[in-house]
C-alpha angles and dihedrals in degrees: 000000000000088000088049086055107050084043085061089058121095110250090229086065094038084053086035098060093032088058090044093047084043091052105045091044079054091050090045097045080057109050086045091053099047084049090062100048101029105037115182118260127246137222120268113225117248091024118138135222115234089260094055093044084051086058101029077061099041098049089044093055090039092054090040087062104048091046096240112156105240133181116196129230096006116190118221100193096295089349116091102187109201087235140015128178100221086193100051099024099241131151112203108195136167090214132090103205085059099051092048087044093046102041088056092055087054101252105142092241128190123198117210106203121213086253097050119098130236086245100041083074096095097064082060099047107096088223132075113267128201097223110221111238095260096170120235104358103230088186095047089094090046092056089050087047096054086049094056088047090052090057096036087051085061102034096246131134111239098249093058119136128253090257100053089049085055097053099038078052094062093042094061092044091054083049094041110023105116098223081065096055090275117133114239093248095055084050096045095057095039068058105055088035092060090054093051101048102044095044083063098043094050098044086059099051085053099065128222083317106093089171098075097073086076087085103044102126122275101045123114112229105258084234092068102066127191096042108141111310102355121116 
């Protein structure tokens, strides 16, 4: 019956679907082939994008300026931070997951975005800094800007509180978080602009000393060592 059948089928679709069979068993003997020659490389861990490797440069040169002590690509336990102040204990990261994980454990964290500029670090750092004479500064509107964009990524005015900027947090991670329906880049960067927002609106409300934000609560006095993450 099965050979009845294929003689009722016309020769040009029995050709046809030969030449097709033929065809796909040829693409997938080479990819298989070029697989095995050519196998795809992996990360290496601890690699950069270009992005990271144009701050990575900009932050070092801005430290080294400033003649701040800085070790590179620091681990706390299963966290590498790009940058920590050994002196001033201090993590310096590009991701957000880190900041939020590291600040919880009471390590004094600041995020670099991918808009902030090497030299805009400074206005992060919870110690006075005597600034270098870097002549006009061409990134200072683009780290206003990325400030306006924080606080317009939460709805919220510039000179919100620290409190607003915490509610209007939680209101766009009940919109983003992926778990909610969100997508991870909308959550990344509700994430981003929170740290930014509310490390400016804390910083105003503490005055001219920076310092201060050492004893918000939370954070593990830097003479106590091996308390969660710190080293």
């Amino acid at each position: 019956m099965v050979a009845d059948g294929i003689g009722l089928v016309p020769p040009w679709v029995l050709v046809g679907t030969s030449l097709g069979v033929i065809a796909s068993v040829v693409v997938a003997l080479v990819f298989y082939v070029g697989g095995r020659l050519s196998p795809p490389s992996e990360p290496t861990p601890g690699t950069t994008t270009s992005v990271d490797a144009r701050r990575r440069g900009e932050i070092r040169e801005y430290l080294t300026a400033i003649d701040e002590r800085f070790r590179e690509d620091h681990p706390f336990d299963d966290v590498t931070v790009p940058f920590y102040l050994p002196e001033r204990d201090v993590a310096v990261t590009f991701d957000a997951h880190d900041y939020f994980r590291l600040e919880g454990e009471g390590v004094y964290t600041v995020l670099c975005e991918h808009e902030m500029p090497g030299r805009g670090l400074g206005r992060r750092l919870p110690f006075d800094v005597t600034e270098p004479d870097w002549g006009p500064d061409p990134d200072r509107s683009e780290g206003a800007d990325a400030l306006v964009a924080a606080f317009s990524e939460l709805g919220l005015p510039t000179d919100a509180d620290a409190d607003e900027v915490k509610e209007a947090y939680r209101d766009r991670v009940k919109q983003t978080h992926p778990d909610r329906g969100g997508d991870e880049a909308t959550f990344r960067r509700v994430q981003e602009a929170y740290a930014t927002a509310s490390e400016h609106a804390e910083g105003r409300a503490d005055g001219p000393d920076r310092a201060s934000r050492f004893d918000r609560p939370g954070r593990s006095d830097s003479a106590e060592p091996g308390r969660g993450f710190r080293r």
